[in-house]
Each structure stands twice: as structure tokens, then as C-alpha cells.
C-alpha positions as CSV (number, residue, x, y, z in Angstrom):
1,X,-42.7,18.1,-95.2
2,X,-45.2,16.5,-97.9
3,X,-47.3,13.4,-96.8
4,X,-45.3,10.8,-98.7
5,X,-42.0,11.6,-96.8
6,X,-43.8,11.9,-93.8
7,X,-45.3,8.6,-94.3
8,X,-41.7,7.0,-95.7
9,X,-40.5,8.4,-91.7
10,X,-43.5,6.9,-90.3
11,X,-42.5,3.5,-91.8
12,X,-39.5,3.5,-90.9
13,X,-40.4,4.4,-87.6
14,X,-42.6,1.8,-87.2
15,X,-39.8,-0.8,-88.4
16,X,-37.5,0.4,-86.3
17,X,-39.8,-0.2,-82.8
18,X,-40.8,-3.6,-84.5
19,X,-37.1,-4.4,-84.4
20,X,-36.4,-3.2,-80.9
21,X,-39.0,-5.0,-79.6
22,X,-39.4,-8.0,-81.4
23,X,-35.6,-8.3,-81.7
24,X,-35.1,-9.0,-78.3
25,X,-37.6,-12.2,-78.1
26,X,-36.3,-12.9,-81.5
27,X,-32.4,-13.3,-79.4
28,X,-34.7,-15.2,-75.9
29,X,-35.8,-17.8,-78.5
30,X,-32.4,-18.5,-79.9
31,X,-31.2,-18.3,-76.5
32,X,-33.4,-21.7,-74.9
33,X,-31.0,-23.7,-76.9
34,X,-27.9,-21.5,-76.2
35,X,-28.6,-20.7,-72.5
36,X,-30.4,-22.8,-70.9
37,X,-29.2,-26.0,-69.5
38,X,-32.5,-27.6,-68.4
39,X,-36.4,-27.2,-69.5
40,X,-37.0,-25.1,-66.1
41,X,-34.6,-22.5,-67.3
42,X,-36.2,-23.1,-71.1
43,X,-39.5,-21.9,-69.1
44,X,-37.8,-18.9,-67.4
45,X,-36.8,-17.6,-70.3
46,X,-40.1,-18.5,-72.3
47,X,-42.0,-17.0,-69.2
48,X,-39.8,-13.9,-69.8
49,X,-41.3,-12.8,-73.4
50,X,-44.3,-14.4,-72.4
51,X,-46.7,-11.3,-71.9
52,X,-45.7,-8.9,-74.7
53,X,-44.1,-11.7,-77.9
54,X,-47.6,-10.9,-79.4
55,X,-48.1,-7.0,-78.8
56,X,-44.5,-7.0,-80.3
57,X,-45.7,-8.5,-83.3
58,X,-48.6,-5.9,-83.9
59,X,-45.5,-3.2,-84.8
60,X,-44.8,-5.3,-87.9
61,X,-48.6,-5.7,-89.0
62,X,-48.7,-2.1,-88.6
63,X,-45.6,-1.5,-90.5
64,X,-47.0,-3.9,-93.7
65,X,-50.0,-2.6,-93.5
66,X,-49.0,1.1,-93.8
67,X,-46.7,0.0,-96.2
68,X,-50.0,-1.3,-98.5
69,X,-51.4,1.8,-97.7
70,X,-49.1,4.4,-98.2
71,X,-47.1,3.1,-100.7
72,X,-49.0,0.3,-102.7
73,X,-46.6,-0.1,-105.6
74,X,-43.4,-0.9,-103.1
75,X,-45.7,-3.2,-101.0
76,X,-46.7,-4.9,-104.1
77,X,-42.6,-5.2,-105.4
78,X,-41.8,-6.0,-101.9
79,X,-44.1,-9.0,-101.5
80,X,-43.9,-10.3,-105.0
81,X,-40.1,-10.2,-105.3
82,X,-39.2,-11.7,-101.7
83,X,-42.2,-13.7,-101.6
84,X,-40.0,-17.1,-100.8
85,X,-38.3,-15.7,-98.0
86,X,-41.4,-13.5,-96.5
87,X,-43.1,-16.5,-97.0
88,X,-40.6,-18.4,-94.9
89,X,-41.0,-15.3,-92.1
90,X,-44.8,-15.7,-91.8
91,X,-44.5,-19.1,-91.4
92,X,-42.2,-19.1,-89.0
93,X,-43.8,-16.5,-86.9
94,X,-47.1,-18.7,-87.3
95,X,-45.5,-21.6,-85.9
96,X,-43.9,-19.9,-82.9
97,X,-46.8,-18.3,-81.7
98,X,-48.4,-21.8,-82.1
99,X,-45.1,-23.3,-80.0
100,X,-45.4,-20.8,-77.4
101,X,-49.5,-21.5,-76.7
102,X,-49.1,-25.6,-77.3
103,X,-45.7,-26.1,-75.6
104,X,-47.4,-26.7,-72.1
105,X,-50.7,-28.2,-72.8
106,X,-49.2,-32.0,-72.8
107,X,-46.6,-33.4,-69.9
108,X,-44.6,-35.6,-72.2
109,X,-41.2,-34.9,-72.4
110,X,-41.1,-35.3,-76.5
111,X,-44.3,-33.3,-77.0
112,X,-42.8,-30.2,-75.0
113,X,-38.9,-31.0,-76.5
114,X,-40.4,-30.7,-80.3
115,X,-42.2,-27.2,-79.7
116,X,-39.1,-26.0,-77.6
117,X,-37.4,-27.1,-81.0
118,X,-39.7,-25.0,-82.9
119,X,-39.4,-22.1,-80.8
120,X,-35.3,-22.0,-81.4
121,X,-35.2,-22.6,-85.1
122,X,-38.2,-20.1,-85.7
123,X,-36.8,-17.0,-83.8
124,X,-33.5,-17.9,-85.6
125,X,-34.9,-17.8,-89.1
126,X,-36.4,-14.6,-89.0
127,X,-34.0,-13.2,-87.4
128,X,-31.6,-13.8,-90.5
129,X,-33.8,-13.6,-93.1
130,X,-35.0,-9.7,-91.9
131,X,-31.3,-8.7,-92.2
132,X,-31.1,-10.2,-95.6
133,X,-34.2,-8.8,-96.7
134,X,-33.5,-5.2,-96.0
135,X,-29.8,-5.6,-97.0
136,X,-31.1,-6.2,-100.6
137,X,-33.7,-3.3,-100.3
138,X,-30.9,-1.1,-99.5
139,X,-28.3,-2.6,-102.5
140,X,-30.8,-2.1,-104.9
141,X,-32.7,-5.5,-106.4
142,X,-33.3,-6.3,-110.2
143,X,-36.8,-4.5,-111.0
144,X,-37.5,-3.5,-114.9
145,X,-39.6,-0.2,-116.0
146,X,-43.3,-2.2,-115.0
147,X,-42.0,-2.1,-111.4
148,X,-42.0,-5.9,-110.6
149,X,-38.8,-7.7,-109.3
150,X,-37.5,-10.1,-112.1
151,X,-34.0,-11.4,-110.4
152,X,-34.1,-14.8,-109.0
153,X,-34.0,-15.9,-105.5
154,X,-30.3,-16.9,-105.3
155,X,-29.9,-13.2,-106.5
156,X,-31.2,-12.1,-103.3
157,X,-28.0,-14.3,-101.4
158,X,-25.7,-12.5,-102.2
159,X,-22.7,-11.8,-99.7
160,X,-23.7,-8.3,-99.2
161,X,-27.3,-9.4,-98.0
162,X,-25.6,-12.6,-96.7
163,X,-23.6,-10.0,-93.7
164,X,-27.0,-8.2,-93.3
165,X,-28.2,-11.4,-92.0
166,X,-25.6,-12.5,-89.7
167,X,-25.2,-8.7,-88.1
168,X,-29.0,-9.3,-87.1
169,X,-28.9,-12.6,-86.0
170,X,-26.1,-11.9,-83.8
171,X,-27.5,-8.2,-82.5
172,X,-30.8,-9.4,-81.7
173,X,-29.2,-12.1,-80.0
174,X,-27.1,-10.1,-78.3
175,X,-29.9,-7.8,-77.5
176,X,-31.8,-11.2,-76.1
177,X,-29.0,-12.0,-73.6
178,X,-29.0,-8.6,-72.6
179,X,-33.0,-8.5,-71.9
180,X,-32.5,-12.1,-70.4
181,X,-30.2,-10.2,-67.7
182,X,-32.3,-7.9,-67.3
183,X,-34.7,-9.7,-66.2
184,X,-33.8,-13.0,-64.5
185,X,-32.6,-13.6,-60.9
186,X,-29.9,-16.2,-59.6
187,X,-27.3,-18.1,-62.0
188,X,-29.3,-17.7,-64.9
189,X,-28.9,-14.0,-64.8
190,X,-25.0,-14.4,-64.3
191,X,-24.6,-16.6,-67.4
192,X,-26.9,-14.2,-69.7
193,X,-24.6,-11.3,-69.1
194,X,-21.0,-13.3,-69.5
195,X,-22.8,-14.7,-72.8
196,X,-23.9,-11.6,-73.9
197,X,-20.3,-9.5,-73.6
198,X,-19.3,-12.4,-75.7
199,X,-21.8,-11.9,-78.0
200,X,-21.4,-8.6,-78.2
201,X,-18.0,-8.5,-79.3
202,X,-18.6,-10.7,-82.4
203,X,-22.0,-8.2,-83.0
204,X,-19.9,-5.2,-82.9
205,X,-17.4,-6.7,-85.6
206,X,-19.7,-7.5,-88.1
207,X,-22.0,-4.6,-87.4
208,X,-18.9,-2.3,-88.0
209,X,-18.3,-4.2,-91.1
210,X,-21.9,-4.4,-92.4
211,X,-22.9,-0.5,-91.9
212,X,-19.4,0.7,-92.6
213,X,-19.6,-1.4,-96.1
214,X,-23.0,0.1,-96.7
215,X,-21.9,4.0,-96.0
216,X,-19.1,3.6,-98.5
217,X,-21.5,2.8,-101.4
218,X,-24.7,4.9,-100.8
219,X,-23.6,6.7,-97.2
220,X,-23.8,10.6,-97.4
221,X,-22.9,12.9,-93.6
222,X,-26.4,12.0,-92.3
223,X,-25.9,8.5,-92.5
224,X,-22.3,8.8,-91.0
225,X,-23.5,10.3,-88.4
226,X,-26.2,7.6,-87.7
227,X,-23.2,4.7,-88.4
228,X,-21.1,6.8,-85.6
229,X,-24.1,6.4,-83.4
230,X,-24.9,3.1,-83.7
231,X,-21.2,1.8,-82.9
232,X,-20.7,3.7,-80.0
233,X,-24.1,2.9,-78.4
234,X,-23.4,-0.8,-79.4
235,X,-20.2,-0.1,-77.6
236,X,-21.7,1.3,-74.7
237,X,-24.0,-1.8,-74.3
238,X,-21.2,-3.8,-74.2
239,X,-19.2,-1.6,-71.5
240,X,-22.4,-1.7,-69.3
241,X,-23.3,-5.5,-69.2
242,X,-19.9,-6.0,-68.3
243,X,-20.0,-3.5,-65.7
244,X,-23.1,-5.3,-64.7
245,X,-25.3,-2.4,-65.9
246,X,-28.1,-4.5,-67.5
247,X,-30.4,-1.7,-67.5
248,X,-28.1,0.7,-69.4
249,X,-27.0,-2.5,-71.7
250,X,-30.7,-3.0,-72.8
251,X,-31.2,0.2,-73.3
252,X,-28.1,0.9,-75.6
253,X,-28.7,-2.1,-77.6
254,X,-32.0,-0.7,-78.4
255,X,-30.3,2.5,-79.7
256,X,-27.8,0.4,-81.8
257,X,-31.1,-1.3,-83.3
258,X,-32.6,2.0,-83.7
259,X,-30.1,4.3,-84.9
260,X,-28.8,1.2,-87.5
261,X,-32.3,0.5,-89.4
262,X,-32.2,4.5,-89.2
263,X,-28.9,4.5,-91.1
264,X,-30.4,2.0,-93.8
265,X,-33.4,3.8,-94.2
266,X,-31.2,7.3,-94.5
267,X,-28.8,5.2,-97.0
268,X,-32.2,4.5,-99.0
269,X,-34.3,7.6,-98.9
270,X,-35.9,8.9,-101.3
271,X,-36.3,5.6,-102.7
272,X,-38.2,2.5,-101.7
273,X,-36.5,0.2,-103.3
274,X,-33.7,0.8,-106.0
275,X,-33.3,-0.8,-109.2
276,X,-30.0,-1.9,-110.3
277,X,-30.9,-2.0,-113.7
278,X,-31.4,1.2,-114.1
279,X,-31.8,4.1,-111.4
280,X,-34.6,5.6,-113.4
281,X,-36.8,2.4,-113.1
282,X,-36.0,2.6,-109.1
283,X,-39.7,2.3,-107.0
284,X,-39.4,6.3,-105.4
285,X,-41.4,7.9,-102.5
286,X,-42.6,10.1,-105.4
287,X,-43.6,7.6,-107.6
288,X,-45.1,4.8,-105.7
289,X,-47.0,7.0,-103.2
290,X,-51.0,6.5,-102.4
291,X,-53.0,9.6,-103.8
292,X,-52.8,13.0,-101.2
293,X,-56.5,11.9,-99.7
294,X,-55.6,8.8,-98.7
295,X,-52.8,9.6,-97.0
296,X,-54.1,12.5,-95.2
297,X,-56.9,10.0,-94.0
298,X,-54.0,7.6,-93.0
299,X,-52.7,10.4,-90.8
300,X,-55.6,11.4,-88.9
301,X,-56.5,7.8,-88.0
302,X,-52.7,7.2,-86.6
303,X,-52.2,10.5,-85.1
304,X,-55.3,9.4,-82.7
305,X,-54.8,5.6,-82.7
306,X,-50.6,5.6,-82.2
307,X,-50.9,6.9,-78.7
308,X,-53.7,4.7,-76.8
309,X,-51.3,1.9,-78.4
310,X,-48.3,3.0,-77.1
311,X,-49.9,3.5,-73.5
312,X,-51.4,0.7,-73.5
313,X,-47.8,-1.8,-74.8
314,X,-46.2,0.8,-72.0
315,X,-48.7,-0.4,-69.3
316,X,-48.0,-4.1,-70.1
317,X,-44.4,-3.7,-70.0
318,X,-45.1,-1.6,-66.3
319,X,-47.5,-4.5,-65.2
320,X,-45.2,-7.4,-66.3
321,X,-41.6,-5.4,-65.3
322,X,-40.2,-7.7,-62.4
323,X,-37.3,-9.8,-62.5
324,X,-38.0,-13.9,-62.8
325,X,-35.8,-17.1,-61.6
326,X,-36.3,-20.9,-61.6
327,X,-37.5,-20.4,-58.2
328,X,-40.4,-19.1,-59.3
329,X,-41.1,-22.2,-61.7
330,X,-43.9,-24.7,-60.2
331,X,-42.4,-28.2,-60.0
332,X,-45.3,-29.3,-62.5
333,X,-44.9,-31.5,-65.3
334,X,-48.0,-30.0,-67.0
């Protein structure tokens, strides 16, 4: 396999785990407004993404940075022709790791409702706008011969990339309640799971919809096969939380998250971004790759940095792995 294509898997890869993992406390964010009834259960589930919301974060730093590395010329596309609603993203991710640090450094009421406010509506936003953004990746965006994006930004809301949005907004949610089960005790834990079956049906609907729309204009088998994958494990996920399985649920989700940026990236491959002006002018793992020395560089350094990061985001998750209930919330104002 030559570097590029090894470096357009590695991407992917690394978009994929930023998903898993940052799509779950994407869906506990959108959840202190949906679940909870009262701050203490706002701080259970707060306390519950509390130890690894950053580390998850790092996976997408990676994942633009290889991308500027690797592949200069789609980074460079990429940035300049979403920059509005990446823009909107960093911003939003700015602000809630600000919300999550300030929230509990006042005891007034207002000052810890406006930050609670800010952590809802920005784990909501990204969690649309991702699914819109790699909707149009996958569709193909306006982008002449020089390489740079000259549609508008109300060509990027289309209803194609509009669905993208909603299927994950509602399966990172879903994937939320499911972590929420997971690792709560007492009521709390009961409500995440009923909420997340219902979630889950609604996910499954449009995520059928979405991927099954996508396969029938730039599908092949591989892609099927990745489509037929994700909808049974989303399936599955919802089978075991009703069963009670939370473990098993969390861990099915993940594959639906997995196996359906897998089935966008297949959908894409070997382009980086398509042009529908004219396929020839389409940004290509060929064409917009980093020279061979670079990227043999790039692959040394992750081949020995990837696993000390990965054992050391393991060991967090080990450290920080038991279950958490309002019982174990101090009755502190501050």
C-alpha cells in the first residue's frame, strides 16, 4: 500500500476514534438539559465526562493536524471552504471546555445556570454541524481547477448535508444516554436507558435513511457491506439497553459510529474531497498528497508516538471506570 493511502486510512482512523469518543460527551452535554431534572444530576452527568472530555479532544487535533500534514492541499480546501461552520465548531468547543472549568468556581445559581447553558447548546452544535460537514465532503462541494471551494455557504445546507446532521446529532446522543447508563447508579441510570431505546429508534430511522441514500449514489459492495454493519450493530445497541445490557449497548453504538464514518470514507476513497463541477478538478489522495519524505517521516513518528497515547487514554478510562450517582454529590453550593 503506497504512503498516501496509508495516510488517507490513518485519517480516517483517527476520525473515526475522535467520533467514538467525543461523540458520546458530545450526547452527555445535550443530555443535562434532556435528562436531568435538577443541577445535582446536571453534576452527575458533567462529573461523568469529567476526566477524559479533553483527552477525547486530542483525537481531532491529531486528525487536523495529520490532515495539514499529509495532505496540505485538502486541509487547505477543507478549512477555507467550511471556514463559517468550522469556525462555529472551534468556538464552540472553546467555550465548553471554558463552561466545564468555570461552571463551579462561583455559588450563584445564575452564574452556574448560564455555563450549564453553554455546555447544552455547545455539545449540540457540533454535533450537527460535524454531520453536515462530512455529508458535503462525501456529496462532492463546488471546487474549480485552482482547488479552492467557490460555492456559498447556503450551498453547504442542503437537505442531503441537512440529514447528515440530524443522524449525528441524534446517534451521538443516543450513544450519550447509553454511556450515561453505563455509568450512573440509582434512578438516573433507569431514565438514561428508557431515554436512550427511545432515542434509538428515531437514530436508527434516519441513520437507515442517511447511509442507505448515500450507498445508492456513490455506494460500491465494500460500502454495503460497511452500511449492513452499521445497522445491525445500531440495532443490537438498541436490543441490549433494552435488555438492560448497557455494556454491550455502549459498545455497539461505538461500532455503528465506527463502521458508518467507515462507510463515508469507503463512499469517498480515493478522493478527498469531490468536485461537482467537474470530477477531473476533484482534490485526490494522488494529487493533494505531501511529498514521499514527508510522509515516511510522519509514519515513523506515529508508529512510536500512537501507542504510549493509546495506553496512556486506556489507563484513564481504567482509573476513572466506576459507576457514579447523586449520592456521591457533596451538598456544596460551591
Amino acid at each position: 500500500m503506497e504512503l498516501p493511502t496509508v495516510w488517507f486510512v490513518l485519517i480516517a482512523v483517527l476520525w473515526i476514534g475522535y467520533f467514538f469518543l467525543e461523540g458520546f460527551d458530545f450526547g452527555v452535554g445535550v443530555l443535562t438539559k434532556l435528562l436531568a431534572r435538577d443541577r445535582t444530576e446536571k453534576r452527575v452527568l458533567i462529573n461523568t465526562i469529567g476526566p477524559v472530555w479533553d483527552g477525547n479532544e486530542v483525537w481531532l487535533l491529531t486528525a487536523a493536524g495529520a490532515t495539514f500534514a499529509a495532505f496540505p492541499d485538502w486541509y487547505a480546501t477543507l478549512f477555507s471552504g467550511f471556514y463559517l461552520p468550522l469556525l462555529v465548531i472551534l468556538l464552540c468547543l472553546i467555550v465548553r471546555g471554558v463552561a466545564f472549568e468555570y461552571r463551579a468556581k462561583r455559588p450563584e445559581e445564575r452564574w452556574q445556570h448560564n455555563w450549564e447553558q453553554a455546555i447544552f447548546w455547545t455539545s449540540l452544535v457540533p454535533a450537527f454541524l460535524w454531520g453536515v460537514a462530512f455529508a458535503n465532503i462525501v456529496r462532492g462541494v463546488e471546487i474549480d481547477a485552482s482547488k479552492e471551494y467557490v460555492g456559498s455557504l447556503l450551498d453547504l445546507l442542503n437537505p442531503f448535508a441537512l440529514l447528515g446532521g440530524a443522524v449525528t446529532l441524534t446517534l451521538f446522543t443516543f450513544h450519550g444516554a447509553v454511556f450515561t447508563a453505563l455509568k450512573t447508579v440509582g434512578d438516573i441510570r433507569v431514565r438514561a436507558g428508557k431515554l436512550a431505546l427511545a432515542l434509538g429508534l428515531v437514530t436508527a430511522a434516519l441513520s437507515a435513511g442517511f447511509l442507505l441514500w448515500t450507498q445508492s449514489t456513490r455506494g460500491d459492495g465494500t460500502s454495503m457491506a460497511a452500511t449492513a454493519v452499521a445497522l445491525a450493530a445500531l440495532a443490537g445497541a438498541v436490543g441490549a439497553i433494552r435488555a438492560g445490557r448497557e455494556g454491550w449497548s455502549f459498545a455497539l453504538s461505538g461500532v455503528t459510529i465506527a463502521a458508518a464514518f467507515a462507510m463515508l470514507f469507503l463512499t469517498l476513497f480515493p478522493n478527498l474531497m469531490p468536485s461537482s463541477l467537474d470530477p477531473d478538478w476533484s482534490l485526490t489522495v494522488s494529487n493533494s498528497a505531501s511529498s514521499p519524505y514527508t510522509l515516511k517521516i510522519m509514519t515513523w513518528c506515529a508508529a512510536i508516538a500512537t501507542p504510549l497515547v493509546l495506553l496512556y487514554q486506556g489507563w484513564t478510562y481504567w482509573v476513572f471506570r466506576k459507576r457514579i450517582g447523586t449520592q456521591h454529590i457533596a451538598d456544596a453550593t460551591h
